[in-house]
C-alpha positions in Angstrom: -9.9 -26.7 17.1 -7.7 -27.7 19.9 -5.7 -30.1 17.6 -4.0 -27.0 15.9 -2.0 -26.1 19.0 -0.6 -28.6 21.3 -0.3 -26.5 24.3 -2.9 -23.7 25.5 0.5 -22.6 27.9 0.8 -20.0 24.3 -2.3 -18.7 24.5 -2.0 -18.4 28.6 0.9 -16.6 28.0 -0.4 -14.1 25.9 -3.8 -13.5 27.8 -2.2 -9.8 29.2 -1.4 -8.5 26.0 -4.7 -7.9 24.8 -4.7 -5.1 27.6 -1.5 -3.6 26.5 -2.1 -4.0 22.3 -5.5 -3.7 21.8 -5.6 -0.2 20.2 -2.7 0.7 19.1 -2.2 3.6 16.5 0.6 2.2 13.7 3.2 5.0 14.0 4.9 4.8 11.0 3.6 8.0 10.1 6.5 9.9 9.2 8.2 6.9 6.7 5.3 6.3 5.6 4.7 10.0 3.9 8.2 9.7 3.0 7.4 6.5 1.3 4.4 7.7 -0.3 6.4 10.8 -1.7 8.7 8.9 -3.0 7.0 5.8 -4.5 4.6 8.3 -5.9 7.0 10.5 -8.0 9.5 7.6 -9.0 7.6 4.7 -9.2 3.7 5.5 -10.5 3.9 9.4 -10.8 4.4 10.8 -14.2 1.7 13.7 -14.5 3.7 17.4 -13.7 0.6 18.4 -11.9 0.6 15.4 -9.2 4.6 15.9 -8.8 3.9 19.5 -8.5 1.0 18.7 -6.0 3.1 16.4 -4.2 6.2 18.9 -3.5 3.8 21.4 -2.2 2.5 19.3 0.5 6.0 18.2 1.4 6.9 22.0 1.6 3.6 22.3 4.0 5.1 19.4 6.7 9.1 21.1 6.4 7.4 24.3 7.4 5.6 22.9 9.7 8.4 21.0 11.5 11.1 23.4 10.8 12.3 24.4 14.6 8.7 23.4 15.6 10.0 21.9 18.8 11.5 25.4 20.0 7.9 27.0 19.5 5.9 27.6 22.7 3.1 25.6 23.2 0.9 28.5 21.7 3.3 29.1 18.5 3.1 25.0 18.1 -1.1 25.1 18.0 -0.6 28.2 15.4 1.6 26.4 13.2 -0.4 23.6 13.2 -3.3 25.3 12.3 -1.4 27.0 9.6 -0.8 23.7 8.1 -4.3 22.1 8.3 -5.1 25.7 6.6 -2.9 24.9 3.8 -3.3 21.3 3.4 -6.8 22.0 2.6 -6.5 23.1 -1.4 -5.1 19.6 -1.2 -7.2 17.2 1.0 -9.8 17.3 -1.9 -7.5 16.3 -4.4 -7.8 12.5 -5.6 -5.2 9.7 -6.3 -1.7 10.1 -4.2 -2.1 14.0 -3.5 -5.1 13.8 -1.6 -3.6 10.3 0.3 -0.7 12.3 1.1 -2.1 15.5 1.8 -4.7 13.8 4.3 -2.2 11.2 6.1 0.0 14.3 6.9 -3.6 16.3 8.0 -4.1 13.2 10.1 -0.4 13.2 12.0 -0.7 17.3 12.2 -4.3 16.6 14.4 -2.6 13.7 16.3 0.1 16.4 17.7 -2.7 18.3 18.4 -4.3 15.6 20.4 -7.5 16.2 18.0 -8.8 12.2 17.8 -11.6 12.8 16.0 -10.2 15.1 13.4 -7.2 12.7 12.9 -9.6 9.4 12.3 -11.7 11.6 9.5 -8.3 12.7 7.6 -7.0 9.2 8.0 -10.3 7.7 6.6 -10.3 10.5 3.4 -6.9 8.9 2.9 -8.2 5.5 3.2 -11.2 6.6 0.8 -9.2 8.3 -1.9 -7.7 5.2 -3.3 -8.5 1.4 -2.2 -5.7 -0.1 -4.4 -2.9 2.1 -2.9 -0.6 0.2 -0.5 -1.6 3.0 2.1 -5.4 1.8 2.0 -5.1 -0.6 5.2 -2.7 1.3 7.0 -5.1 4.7 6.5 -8.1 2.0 7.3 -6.6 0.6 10.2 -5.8 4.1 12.0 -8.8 5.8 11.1 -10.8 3.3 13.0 -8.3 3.2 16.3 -8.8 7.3 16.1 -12.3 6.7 15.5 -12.3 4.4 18.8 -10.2 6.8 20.6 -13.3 9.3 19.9 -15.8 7.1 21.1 -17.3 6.4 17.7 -17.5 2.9 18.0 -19.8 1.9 14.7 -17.1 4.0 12.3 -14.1 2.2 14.3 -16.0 -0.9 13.4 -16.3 0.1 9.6 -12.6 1.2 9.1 -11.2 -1.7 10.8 -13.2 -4.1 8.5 -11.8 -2.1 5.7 -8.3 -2.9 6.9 -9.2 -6.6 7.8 -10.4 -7.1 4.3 -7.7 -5.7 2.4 -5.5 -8.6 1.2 -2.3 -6.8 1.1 -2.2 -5.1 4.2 0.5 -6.1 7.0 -2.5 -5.4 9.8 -5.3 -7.5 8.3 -5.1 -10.1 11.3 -4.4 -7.5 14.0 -7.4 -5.8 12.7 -9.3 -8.6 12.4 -9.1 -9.4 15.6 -9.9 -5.9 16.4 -13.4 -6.3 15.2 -13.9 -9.2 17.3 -12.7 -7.0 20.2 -15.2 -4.2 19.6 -18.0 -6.8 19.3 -16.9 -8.3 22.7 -16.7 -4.5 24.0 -20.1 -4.2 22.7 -21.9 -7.8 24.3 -22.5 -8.9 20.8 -21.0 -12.1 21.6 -22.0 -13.7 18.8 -20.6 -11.4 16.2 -17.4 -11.0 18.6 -17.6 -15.1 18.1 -18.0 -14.8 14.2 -14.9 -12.4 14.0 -12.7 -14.3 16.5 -13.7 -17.4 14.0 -13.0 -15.9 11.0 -9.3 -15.1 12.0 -8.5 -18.3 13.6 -9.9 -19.9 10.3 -8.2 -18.0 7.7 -5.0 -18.5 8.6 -2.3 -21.4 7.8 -2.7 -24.1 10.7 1.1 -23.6 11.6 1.1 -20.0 12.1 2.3 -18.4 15.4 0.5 -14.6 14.7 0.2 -13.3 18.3 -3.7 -11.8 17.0 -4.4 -15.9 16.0 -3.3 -16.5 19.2 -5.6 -13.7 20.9 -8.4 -14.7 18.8 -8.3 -18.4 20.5 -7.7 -17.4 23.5 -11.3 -15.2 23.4 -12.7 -18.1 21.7 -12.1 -20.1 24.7 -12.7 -17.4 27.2 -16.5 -17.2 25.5 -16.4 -21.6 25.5 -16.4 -22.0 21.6 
């Protein structure tokens, strides 16, 4: 293993960041409902009642944020509530309305501090379409809310949901989020398993700071 890297000064460098990265909730929220809008409706949307669906919910978040910030802390937990409220004929929906309806039900409970509410919304996202481009960025912060809420076993689940997709941007950071969770957990050898699989999958050159992390444990546990 150690002939892939000629140095361990990499992974010693790195050894603090697992403190500082560990969990961290992918806040690309906001473009990302933009993008979803607007890949939807030009790109894959061509039935009237998902475009009609679609501008509803994005009339739900411009209320919602129209001069929001001048609201009193009181006015900003009623207006939030109003939204959930209304995002609700939604949230059931399948196929890009109900991804988009719960993503935005998901950022609405963050602002509200509401972990546990967020990682459900974020994993009926996740869950209403596995081939959408949104699946393991849903997956991935469902299971950091679900960690957030102390719900360890559903944090495990969405984060192997994320590490499995093949097209998603977080599959090593997520990978190697498992692993962590295991660790957290004293399953070593599971942690050991996960750390494995990441440092095995990927291309023998490849400088991915969660590779990195993933040796760096590896070593840590003497594997």
């Amino acid at each position: 293993m150690n002939s892939r890297f000629n140095s361990n000064k990499a992974v010693d460098k790195i050894s603090g960041f697992i403190s500082r990265k560990a969990k961290i909730l992918i806040a690309v929220l906001a473009v990302a409902i933009i993008g979803v809008t607007a890949f939807a409706i030009y790109t894959h949307v061509k039935n009237a009642n998902k475009v009609a669906g679609l501008e509803s919910v994005a009339k739900i978040q411009n209320d919602l944020y129209e001069g929001y910030s001048t609201l009193s802390k009181e006015d900003q937990a009623a207006r939030r509530e109003q939204a959930i409220s209304k995002l609700g004929e939604y949230t059931s929906k399948s196929a890009v309305v109900g991804v988009r309806a719960n993503m935005l039900a998901a950022e609405i409970s963050l602002m509200g501090e509401d972990q546990a509410a967020a990682a459900s919304y974020y994993a009926q996202a996740c869950d209403k379409d596995s081939s959408s481009y949104t699946y393991g960025l849903c997956a991935f912060n469902a299971a950091v809310c679900y960690e957030n809420a102390g719900e360890s076993e559903k944090a495990l689940e969405y984060y192997s949901k994320s590490a499995n997709d093949s097209n998603s941007i977080l599959k090593s950071h997520a990978k190697f989020s498992v692993g962590r969770l295991y660790e957290s957990q004293n399953k070593i050898e599971d942690a050991v398993n996960a750390y494995s699989s990441l440092y095995n999958d990927m291309d023998e050159n490849v400088t991915d700071e969660w590779v990195l992390l993933a040796k760096s444990r590896l070593l840590a546990l003497g594997k």
